[in-house]
C-alpha positions in Angstrom: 55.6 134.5 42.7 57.3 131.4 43.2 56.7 128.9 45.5 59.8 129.7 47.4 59.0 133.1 47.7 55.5 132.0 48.7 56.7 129.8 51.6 58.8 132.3 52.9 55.8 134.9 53.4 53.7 132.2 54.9 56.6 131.2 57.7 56.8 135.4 57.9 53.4 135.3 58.4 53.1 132.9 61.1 55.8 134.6 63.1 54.2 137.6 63.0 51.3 136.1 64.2 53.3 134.0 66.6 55.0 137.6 68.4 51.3 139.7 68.1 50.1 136.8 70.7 52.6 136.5 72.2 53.0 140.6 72.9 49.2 140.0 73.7 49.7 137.0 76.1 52.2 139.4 78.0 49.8 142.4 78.1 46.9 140.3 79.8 49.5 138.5 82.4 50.7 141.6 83.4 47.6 143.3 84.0 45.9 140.7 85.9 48.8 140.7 87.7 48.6 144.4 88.6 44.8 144.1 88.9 44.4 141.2 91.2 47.2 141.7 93.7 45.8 141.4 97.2 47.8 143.5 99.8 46.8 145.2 102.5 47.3 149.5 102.2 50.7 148.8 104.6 52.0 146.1 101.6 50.9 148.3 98.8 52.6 151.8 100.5 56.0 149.4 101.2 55.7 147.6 97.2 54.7 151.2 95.7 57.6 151.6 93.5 57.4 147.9 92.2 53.9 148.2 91.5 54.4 151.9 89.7 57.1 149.9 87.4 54.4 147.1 86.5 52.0 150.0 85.7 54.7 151.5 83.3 55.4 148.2 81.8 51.9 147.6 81.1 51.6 150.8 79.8 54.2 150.6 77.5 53.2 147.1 76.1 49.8 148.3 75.7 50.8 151.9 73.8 53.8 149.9 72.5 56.1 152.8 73.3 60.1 152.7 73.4 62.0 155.2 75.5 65.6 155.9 74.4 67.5 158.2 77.1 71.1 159.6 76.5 72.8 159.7 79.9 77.0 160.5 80.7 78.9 163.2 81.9 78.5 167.2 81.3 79.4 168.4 78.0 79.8 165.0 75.7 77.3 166.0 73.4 74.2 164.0 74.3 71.5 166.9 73.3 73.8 167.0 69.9 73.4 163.2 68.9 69.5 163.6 70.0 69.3 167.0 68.0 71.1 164.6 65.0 68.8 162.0 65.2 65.4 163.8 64.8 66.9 166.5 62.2 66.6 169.6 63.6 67.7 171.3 66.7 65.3 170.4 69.5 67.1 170.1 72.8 69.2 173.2 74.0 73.2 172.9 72.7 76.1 175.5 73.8 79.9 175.8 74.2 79.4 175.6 78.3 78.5 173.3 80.2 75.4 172.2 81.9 72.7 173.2 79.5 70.4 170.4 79.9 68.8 171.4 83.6 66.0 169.2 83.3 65.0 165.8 81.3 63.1 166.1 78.5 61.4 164.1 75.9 60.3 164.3 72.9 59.1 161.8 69.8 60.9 160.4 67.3 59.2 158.8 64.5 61.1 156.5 63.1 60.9 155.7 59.1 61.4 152.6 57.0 59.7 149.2 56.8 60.5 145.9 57.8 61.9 143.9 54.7 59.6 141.0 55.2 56.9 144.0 54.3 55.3 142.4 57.6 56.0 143.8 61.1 55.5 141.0 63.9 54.3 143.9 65.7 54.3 148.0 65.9 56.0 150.7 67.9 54.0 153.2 67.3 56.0 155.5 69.6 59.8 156.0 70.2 60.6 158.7 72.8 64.5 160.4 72.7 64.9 161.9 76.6 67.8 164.3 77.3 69.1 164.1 80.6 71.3 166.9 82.4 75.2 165.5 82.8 76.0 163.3 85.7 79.6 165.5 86.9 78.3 168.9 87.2 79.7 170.6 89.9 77.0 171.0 92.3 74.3 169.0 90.2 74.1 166.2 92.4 70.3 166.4 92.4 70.2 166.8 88.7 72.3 163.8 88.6 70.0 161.7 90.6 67.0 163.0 88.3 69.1 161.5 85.3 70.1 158.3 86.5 66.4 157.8 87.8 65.5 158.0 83.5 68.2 156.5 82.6 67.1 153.3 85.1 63.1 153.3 83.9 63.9 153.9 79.7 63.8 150.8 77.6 67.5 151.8 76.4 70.1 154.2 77.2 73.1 155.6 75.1 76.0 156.3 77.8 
């Protein structure tokens, strides 16, 4: 190996090391944050959705999940491009529409390796949710449901 080659996995190596930390540095914030928060049961009931959104964020740095959710009107093919991307046919497809009546999830594991050969850290999950379509005549509630996952995943495809 030359030393070129050596250099460059040493600066990789100190990068990864740099991100692990700081992924670990934002894992203990958060959860002292969560933990130590002094409110009284009125403040807590009234801050219940913020603190539920800390939880999940602390939750998904400490399982280092991703959630990927498709979201867009009826009958564009979000269950297809889902269905495409894991390789077989897992969420429910047809020529009418308004298939998808709930969300649903399900796990993608995701192959290849970094080029490096070092990861600065791991996802050891990636989730694909299907969400029903946001224009179905009388699927405003289902609507709601969607755009709710759509606003909590990490990433959504529109």
């Amino acid at each position: 190996m030359s030393i070129d080659q050596e250099l460059d996995n040493t600066i990789s190596t100190f990068a990864d090391i740099e991100a692990e930390l700081n992924l670990r540095h934002a894992q203990d914030v958060l959860r002292d944050l969560v933990k130590n928060l002094d409110l009284t049961s009125s403040e807590r009931q009234g801050l219940e959705s913020d603190l539920s959104g800390l939880q999940q964020m602390l939750d998904k740095l400490e399982h280092t999940s991703i959630q990927i959710a498709v979201f867009g009107m009826v009958g564009r093919g979000k269950s297809s491009i889902l269905n495409a991307l894991l390789g077989q046919t897992v969420f429910a497809t047809g020529p009418t529409h308004g298939i998808t009546r709930t969300t649903e999830a399900k796990p993608w594991q995701v192959e290849g390796e970094n080029p490096t050969g070092a990861m600065s850290y791991r996802i050891s999950q990636v989730e694909l949710i299907d969400t029903p379509g946001i224009d179905e005549v009388d699927g405003q509630t289902r609507e709601q449901m969607a755009r709710q996952v759509a606003e909590k995943a990490d990433l959504y495809y529109l």
